[in-house]
FIDODO-940109 format. One record per residue (C-alpha): residue in three letters; z, x, y. Coordinates in steps of 0.5 Angstrom, whole numbers, plus 500, padded with zeros to 3 digits. Layout:
! residues N
ALAZXY;...
This chain:
! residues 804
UNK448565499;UNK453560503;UNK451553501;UNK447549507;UNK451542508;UNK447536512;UNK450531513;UNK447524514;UNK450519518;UNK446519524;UNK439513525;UNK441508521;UNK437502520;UNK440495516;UNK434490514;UNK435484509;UNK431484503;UNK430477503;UNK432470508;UNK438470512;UNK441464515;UNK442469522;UNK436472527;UNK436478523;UNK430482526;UNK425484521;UNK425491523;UNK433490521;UNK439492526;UNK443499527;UNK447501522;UNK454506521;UNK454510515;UNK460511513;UNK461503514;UNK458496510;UNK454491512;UNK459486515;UNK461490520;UNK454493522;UNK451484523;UNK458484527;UNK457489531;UNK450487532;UNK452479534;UNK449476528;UNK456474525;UNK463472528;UNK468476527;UNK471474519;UNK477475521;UNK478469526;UNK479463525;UNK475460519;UNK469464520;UNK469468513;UNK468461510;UNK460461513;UNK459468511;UNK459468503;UNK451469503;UNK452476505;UNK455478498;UNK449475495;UNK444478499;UNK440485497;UNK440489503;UNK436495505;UNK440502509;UNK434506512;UNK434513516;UNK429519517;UNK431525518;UNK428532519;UNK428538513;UNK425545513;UNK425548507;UNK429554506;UNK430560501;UNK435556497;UNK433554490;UNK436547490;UNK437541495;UNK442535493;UNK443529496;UNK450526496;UNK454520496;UNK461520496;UNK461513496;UNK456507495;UNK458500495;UNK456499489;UNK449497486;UNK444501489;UNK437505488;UNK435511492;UNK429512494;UNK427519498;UNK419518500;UNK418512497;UNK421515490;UNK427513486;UNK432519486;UNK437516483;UNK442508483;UNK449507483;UNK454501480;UNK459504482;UNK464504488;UNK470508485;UNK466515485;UNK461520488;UNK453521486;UNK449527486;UNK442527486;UNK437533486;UNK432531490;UNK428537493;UNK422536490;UNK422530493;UNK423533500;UNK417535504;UNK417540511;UNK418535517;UNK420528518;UNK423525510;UNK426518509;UNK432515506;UNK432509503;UNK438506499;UNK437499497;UNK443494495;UNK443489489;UNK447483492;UNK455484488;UNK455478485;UNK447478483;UNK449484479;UNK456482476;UNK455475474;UNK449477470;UNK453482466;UNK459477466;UNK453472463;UNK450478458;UNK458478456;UNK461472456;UNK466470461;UNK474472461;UNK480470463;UNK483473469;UNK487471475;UNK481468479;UNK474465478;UNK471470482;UNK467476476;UNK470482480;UNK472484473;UNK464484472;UNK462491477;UNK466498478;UNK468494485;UNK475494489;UNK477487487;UNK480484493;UNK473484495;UNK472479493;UNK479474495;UNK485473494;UNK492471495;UNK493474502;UNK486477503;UNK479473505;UNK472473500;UNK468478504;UNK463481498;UNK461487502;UNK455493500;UNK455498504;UNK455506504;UNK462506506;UNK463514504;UNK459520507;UNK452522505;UNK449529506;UNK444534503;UNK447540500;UNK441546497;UNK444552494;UNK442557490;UNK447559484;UNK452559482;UNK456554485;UNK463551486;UNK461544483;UNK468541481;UNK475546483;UNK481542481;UNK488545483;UNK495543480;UNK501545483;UNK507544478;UNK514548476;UNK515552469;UNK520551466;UNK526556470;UNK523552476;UNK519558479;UNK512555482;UNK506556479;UNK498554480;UNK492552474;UNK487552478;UNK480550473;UNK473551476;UNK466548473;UNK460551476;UNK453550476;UNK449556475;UNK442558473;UNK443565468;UNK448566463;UNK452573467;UNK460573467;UNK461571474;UNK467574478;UNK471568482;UNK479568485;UNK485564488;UNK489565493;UNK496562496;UNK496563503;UNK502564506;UNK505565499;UNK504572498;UNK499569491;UNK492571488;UNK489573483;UNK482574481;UNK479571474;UNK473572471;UNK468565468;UNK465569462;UNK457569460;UNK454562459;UNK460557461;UNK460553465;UNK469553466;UNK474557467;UNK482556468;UNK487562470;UNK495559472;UNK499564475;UNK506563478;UNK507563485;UNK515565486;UNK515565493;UNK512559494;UNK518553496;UNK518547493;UNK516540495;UNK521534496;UNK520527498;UNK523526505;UNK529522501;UNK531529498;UNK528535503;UNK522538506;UNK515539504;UNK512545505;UNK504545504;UNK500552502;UNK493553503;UNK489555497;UNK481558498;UNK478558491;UNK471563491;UNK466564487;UNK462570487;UNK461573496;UNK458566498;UNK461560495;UNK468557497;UNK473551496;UNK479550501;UNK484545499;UNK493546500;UNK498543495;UNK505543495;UNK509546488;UNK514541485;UNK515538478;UNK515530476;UNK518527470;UNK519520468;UNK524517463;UNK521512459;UNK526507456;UNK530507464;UNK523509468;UNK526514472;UNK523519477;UNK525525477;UNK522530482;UNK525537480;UNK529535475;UNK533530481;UNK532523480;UNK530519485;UNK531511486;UNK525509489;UNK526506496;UNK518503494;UNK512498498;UNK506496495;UNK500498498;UNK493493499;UNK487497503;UNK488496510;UNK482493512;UNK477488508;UNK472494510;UNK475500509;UNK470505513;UNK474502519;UNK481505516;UNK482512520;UNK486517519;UNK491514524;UNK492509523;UNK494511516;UNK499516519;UNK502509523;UNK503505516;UNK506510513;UNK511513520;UNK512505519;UNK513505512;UNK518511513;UNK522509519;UNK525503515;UNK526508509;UNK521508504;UNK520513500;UNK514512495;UNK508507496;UNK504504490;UNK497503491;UNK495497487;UNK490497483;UNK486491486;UNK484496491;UNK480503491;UNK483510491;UNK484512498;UNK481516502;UNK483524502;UNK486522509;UNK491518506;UNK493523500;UNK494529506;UNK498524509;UNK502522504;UNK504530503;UNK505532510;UNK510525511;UNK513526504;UNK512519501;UNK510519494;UNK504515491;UNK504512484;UNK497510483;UNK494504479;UNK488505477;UNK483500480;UNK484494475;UNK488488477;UNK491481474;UNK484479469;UNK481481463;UNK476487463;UNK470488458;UNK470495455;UNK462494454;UNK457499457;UNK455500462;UNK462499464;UNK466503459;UNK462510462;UNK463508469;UNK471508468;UNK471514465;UNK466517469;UNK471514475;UNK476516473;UNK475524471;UNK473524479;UNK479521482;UNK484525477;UNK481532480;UNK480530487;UNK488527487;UNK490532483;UNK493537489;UNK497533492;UNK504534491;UNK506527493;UNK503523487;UNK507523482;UNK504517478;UNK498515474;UNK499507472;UNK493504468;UNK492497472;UNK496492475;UNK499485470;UNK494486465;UNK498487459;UNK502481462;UNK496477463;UNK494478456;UNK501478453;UNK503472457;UNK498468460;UNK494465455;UNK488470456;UNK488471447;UNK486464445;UNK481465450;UNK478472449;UNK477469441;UNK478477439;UNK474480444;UNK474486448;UNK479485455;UNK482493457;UNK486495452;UNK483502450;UNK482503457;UNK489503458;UNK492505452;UNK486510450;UNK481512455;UNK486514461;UNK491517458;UNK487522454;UNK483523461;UNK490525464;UNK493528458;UNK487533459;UNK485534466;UNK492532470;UNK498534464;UNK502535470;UNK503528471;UNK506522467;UNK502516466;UNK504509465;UNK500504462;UNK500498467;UNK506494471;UNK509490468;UNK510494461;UNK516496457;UNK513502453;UNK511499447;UNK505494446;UNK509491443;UNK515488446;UNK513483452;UNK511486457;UNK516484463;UNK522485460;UNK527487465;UNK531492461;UNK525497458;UNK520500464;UNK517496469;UNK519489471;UNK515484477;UNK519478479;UNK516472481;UNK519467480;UNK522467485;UNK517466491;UNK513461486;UNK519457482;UNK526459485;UNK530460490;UNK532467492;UNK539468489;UNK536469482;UNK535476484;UNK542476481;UNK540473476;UNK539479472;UNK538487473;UNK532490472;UNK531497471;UNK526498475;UNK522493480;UNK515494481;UNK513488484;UNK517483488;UNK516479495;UNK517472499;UNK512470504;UNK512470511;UNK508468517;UNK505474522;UNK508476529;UNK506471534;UNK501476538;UNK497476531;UNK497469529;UNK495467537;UNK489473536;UNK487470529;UNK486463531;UNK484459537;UNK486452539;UNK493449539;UNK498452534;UNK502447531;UNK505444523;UNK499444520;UNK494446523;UNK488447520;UNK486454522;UNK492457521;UNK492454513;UNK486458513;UNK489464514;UNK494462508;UNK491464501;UNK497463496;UNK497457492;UNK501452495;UNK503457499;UNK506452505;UNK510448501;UNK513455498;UNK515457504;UNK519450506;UNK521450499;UNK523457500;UNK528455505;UNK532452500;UNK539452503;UNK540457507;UNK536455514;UNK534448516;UNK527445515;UNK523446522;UNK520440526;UNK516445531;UNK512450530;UNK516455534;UNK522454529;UNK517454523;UNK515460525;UNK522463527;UNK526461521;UNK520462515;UNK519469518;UNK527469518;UNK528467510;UNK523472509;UNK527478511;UNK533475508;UNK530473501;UNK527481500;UNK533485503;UNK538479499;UNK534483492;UNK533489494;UNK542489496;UNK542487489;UNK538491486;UNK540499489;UNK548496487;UNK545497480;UNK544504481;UNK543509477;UNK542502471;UNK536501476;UNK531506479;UNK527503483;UNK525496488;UNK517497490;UNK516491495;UNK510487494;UNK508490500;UNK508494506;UNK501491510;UNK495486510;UNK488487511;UNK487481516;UNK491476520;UNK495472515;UNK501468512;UNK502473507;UNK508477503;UNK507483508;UNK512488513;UNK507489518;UNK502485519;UNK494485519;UNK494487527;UNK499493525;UNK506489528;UNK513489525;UNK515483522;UNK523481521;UNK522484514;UNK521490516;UNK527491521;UNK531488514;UNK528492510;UNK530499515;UNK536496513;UNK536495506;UNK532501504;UNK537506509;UNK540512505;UNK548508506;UNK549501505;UNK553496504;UNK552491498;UNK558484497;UNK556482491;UNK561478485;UNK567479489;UNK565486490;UNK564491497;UNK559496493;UNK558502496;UNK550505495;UNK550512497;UNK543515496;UNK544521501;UNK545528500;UNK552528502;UNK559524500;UNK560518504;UNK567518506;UNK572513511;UNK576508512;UNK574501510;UNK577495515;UNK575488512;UNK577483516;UNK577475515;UNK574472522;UNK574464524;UNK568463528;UNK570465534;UNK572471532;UNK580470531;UNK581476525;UNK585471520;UNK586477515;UNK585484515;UNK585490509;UNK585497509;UNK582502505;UNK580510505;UNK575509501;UNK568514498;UNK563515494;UNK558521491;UNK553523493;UNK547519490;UNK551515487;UNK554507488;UNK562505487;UNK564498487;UNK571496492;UNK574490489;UNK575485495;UNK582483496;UNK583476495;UNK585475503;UNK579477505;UNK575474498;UNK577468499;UNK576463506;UNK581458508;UNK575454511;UNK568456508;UNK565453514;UNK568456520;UNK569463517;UNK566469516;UNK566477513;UNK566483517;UNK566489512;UNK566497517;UNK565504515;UNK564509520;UNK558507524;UNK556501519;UNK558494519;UNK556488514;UNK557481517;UNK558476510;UNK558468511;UNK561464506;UNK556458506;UNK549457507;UNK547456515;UNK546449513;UNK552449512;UNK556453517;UNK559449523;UNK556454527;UNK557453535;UNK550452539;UNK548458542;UNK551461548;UNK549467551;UNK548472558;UNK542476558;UNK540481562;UNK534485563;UNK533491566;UNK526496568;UNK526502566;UNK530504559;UNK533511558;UNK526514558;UNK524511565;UNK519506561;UNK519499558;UNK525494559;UNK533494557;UNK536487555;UNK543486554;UNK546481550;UNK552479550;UNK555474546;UNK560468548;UNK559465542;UNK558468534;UNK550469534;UNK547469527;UNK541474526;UNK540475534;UNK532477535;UNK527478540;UNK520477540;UNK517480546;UNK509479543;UNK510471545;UNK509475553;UNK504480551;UNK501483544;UNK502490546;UNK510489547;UNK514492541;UNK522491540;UNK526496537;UNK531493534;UNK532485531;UNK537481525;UNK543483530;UNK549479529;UNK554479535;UNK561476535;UNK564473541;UNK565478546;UNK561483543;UNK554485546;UNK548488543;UNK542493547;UNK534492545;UNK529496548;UNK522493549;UNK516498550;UNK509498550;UNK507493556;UNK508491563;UNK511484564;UNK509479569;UNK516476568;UNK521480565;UNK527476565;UNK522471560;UNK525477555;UNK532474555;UNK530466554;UNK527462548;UNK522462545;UNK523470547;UNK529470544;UNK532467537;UNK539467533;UNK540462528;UNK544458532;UNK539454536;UNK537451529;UNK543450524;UNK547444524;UNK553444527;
């Protein structure tokens, strides 16, 4: 008999167990399930938005408050022999009362719950009740219970199966929230049942796809059961038998007309449909795609069918503080984000949740790989129980629910913990007790080796390999580098080369149209709301600080906005030039990070209300598949294309005015997925007057503008310019503003959100020679005066704050 599925979303209520500071009625306010409790008291007009202002600072009482979600539903019994109700996600210490009477709790946020409840249903109108425990209640008990540990913040995340950044840091608010944040249904069946279907498409070892495919049942007798797989569109099936009285059964078989899966760097990605059956009545529905992954652990290089890949990476947090707001769309439009500026693998942090399906099916469509930490990050965690169950039982779901998606291509145990422990005084304090290590190196890589050996797992980032050598070595495995941004200044990328950057980052201010939404009163120096969306330590220093040498300190807050969201792009592209020259000795950068989670200064491309950042046009720059690098002296060519790159390379020496002073020509090429190194001619290398000169390197449609000295110390000319604006682009809409230089312009830009925050630019970070002009397109708004697009503070290039 076909399984009966009822989802539960509809007639929630939300009441306080206990006083709140707000006019929560006693009968309480509607709810959305799937959703949290912050964001129904805001829909409800109790609160104000967290987001804005300092607001977030009034609503700590939220996360130590017990809350109650209620609802009422009808059920009729029917000829099944068994009901469940079914949450795929509760946030995170709960009990569930059906009628009055405990179904079942929960302390987990990181997994599903099954509860059997048909007993306590009854023919009508029945009740739901999911009761909360205040996060902190529950986690700072058991952090009393078990003696405090040492981590990154003071607040006791470490305590309770919950997304970390929950509870704050250095670029997200302390927003504690409790909520069913996942979907909840009565499922009744009669056995046999599906309970759990993992499927892993890999490649043998001639390179034909294959499929494992491994079922569990919940059944009621001990007769042989008859279940099937088929690939569709792959011309693949086979029937299997579960034999009496287990409860698994695994077939693999090969699927030779299958195509393989690539990342969109490497090729295509064909999907395929699998349905798993069980007997006539029950049925599972998944697609996978078919590749195979490796890792070299001494280089840490990915492989993807035997190619290596150099990674071209962003680090992902949770897009939203209440992720039940997170859409599939709006997946979708981080990650067209994410691959418009050549990104082909994104890491999810381990301070977060695992994603949502959505987020996987989307990463297999588009063609981006995921490394996946597990949900541990920067502290020491007890192995103690109840934790150390609800790890494993965590992570037995999420390694099954993850397993079909081709475009996760790596398991990492957690984030800076074996470096905190190694490096940040974490052992003196720890006095011998337990803080993770046989969750990293014992726990989980037993749990992948026998649920998920399709995949290599890495214990976390950073590691070297071995526990013991220090764990941010930066020529064994993963490397995370942030003396610069926290000491240094961001020519010490050069310093060395890695093998592999997992994480690395400088801060930068968000768009304006965000900035303005976030925060009300006048923007200037110092204000202090916009302090408030600043959350690293000394975060407004560092990014003075940062700007070093290279561009002048600000006097306004248009130029501080300007010139630290500048040094932010050139600072991220500055490493990862230097670090693709390295190839194939490095293999990979991973920039902390692709998104925000709310309006802030923050270390991100594209910022909390989804707009781009001037990182994210240097970063399609640094990340395209052909680029030019000068580094010691050198031009290098870095081809991370299918094809050859070949031409004829024209340097030239230029005064400032544009007067070519020297000039060299070279045919010139480089393999395939390769790098070569063209020695720069001394007549170009070497400037009469570093100052008043400059360094223009062409191939093909590629040019490469290098300064011999800081801004600070160029005599760039004030600006001067002709701008014109037109309505109407060549597909009828937007604006069409033509720059034309008449003096050298450094880094030319546009920022039409200044005019209204639905306007976007498609290009920035454009350096024009005197007479040469550039096109930029403005789309997504109607402006009341367009010719704004071509005056300040609309348009900007270096030259409006540099010293001459």
């Amino acid at each position: 008999m076909t399984p009966r599925h009822l989802p539960l979303h509809d007639g929630w209520t939300l009441v306080a167990d206990g006083p709140v500071p707000v006019g929560l009625p006693t009968a309480g306010v509607p709810a959305t399930v799937p959703g949290c409790v912050h964001t129904d008291l805001l829909a409800a007009g109790l609160i104000d938005d967290p987001y804005l202002d300092d607001n977030e600072k009034r609503l700590g009482w939220i996360g130590r408050t017990d809350w109650t979600y209620r609802t009422a539903f009808t059920w009729s019994a029917d000829a099944h022999a068994f009901t469940d109700l079914c949450f795929d996600g509760l946030d995170t210490v709960a009990t569930i009362l059906v009628n009055g009477t405990e179904a079942g709790s929960t302390a987990n946020q990181h997994r599903g719950y099954r509860f059997p409840v048909r007993q306590l249903l009854r023919e009508g109108r029945n009740t739901l009740d999911v009761r909360f425990t205040a996060p902190y209640t529950y986690a700072e008990a058991l952090r009393d219970e078990l003696g405090d540990l040492p981590g990154a913040y003071s607040e006791p995340y470490a305590f309770i199966r919950k997304m970390a950044c929950n509870f704050g840091w250095d670029w997200g608010p302390t927003l504690v929230t409790s909520g069913i944040w996942r979907p909840v249904a009565l499922e009744s069946w009669s056995g046999p049942r599906l309970a759990e279907v993992k499927v892993l498409g890999d490649l043998d070892g001639d390179g034909v796809p294959r499929l494992t495919v491994t079922v569990h049942v919940d059944r009621a007798g001990d007769e042989e059961l008859a279940a099937s797989v088929s690939v569709v569109g792959a011309g693949a099936a086979v029937a299997f038998l579960v034999p009496p009285g287990e409860d698994h059964a695994t077939v693999t078989f090969a699927v030779p007309d299958a195509e393989v899966w690539w990342p969109h760097s490497h090729g295509a990605q064909p999907l395929y449909d699998i349905v798993v059956t069980l007997g006539d009545d029950d049925a599972w529905n998944g697609r996978t795609g078919f590749r195979g992954v490796a890792l070299e652990r001494d280089a840490f290089r990915i492989s993807v069918n035997d190619e290596p890949v150099f990674v071209r990476g962003v680090n992902w947090i949770p897009d939203d503080c209440f992720p039940a707001r997170v859409t599939r769309q709006r997946i979708s439009d981080r990650f067209d984000q994410a691959i418009a500026m050549g990104v082909n693998l994104i890491r999810v942090w381990g301070g977060g949740v695992y994603e949502s399906d959505d987020f996987y099916e989307l990463a297999d469509e588009k063609g981006l790989l995921v490394w996946q930490d597990f949900p541990f990050a920067c502290s020491a965690y007890p192995e103690e129980q109840p934790l150390y169950d609800e790890v494993a039982a965590e992570a037995r779901e999420n390694l099954v629910r993850l397993a079909p998606h081709p475009s996760l291509v790596l398991w990492c145990g957690n984030n800076e913990n074996l470096e905190g422990h190694a490096d940040w005084g974490w052992q003196e304090e720890l006095e011998g007790r337990t803080w993770g290590h046989a969750y990293y190196h014992e726990l989980l890589p037993a749990l992948c080796a026998e649920i998920d050996p399709t995949r290599p797992y890495w214990p976390g980032s950073p590691y070297s390999g071995s526990p013991d050598l220090p764990p941010n070595d930066p020529a064994l495995g993963t490397v995370h580098l942030w003396e610069v941004w926290n000491r240094v200044d961001y020519t010490r990328y050069a310093d060395t080369a890695p093998r592999f950057v997992a994480e690395f980052g400088f801060q930068g201010p968000p768009a304006y149209a965000t900035l303005r939404r976030a925060v009300s009163g006048p923007l200037g120096l110092g204000a202090p709301l916009i302090a408030h969306h600043q959350k690293a330590e000394d975060g407004d220093a560092k990014l003075l600080r940062g700007l070093g040498d290279h561009l002048p300190q600000p006097t306004s807050f248009d130029d501080w906005h300007w010139l630290t969201q500048l040094n932010q792009a050139r600072a991220v592209a500055f490493g990862i030039r230097h670090f693709r020259s390295h190839s194939p000795y490095c293999m990979g950068a991973i920039v902390w990070q692709l998104n925000d989670c709310w309006p802030v200064v923050s270390w991100a491309a594209v910022d909390g209300d989804g707009r781009r950042k001037p990182l994210w046009y240097a970063l399609r720059s640094a990340y395209a598949d052909r680029l030019m690098a000068v580094r010691d002296g050198a031009l290098h060519l870095v081809n991370d294309s299918a094809r050859p790159w070949e031409g004829t390379l024209r340097l030239t020496r230029r005064s400032l005015d544009g007067a070519v002073l020297a000039e060299e020509t070279a045919v010139v090429g480089t393999a395939a997925r390769a790098v070569t190194r063209v020695p720069l001619p001394p007549s170009v290398a070497e400037p009469d007057d570093s100052t008043r000169e400059v360094l223009v390197a062409e191939l093909g449609e590629l040019r490469v503008v290098e300064f011999y000295e800081e801004d600070t110390r160029l005599a760039l000319p004030p600006a001067r310019y002709d701008a014109t604006v037109t309505q109407g682009d060549e597909s009828g809409i937007g604006y069409r503003v033509t720059v034309t230089a008449r003096t050298l312009l450094r880094d030319l830009a546009l920022f039409p959100d200044r005019l209204d925050p639905a306007a976007e630019v498609d290009d920035m970070l454009v350096t024009l020679l005197p007479g040469e002009s550039a096109v930029f397109h403005v789309t997504g708004a109607v402006l009341k005066d367009p010719e704004a697009l071509g005056a300040r503070p609309v348009i900007r290039c270096v030259n409006d704050t540099a010293r001459s």
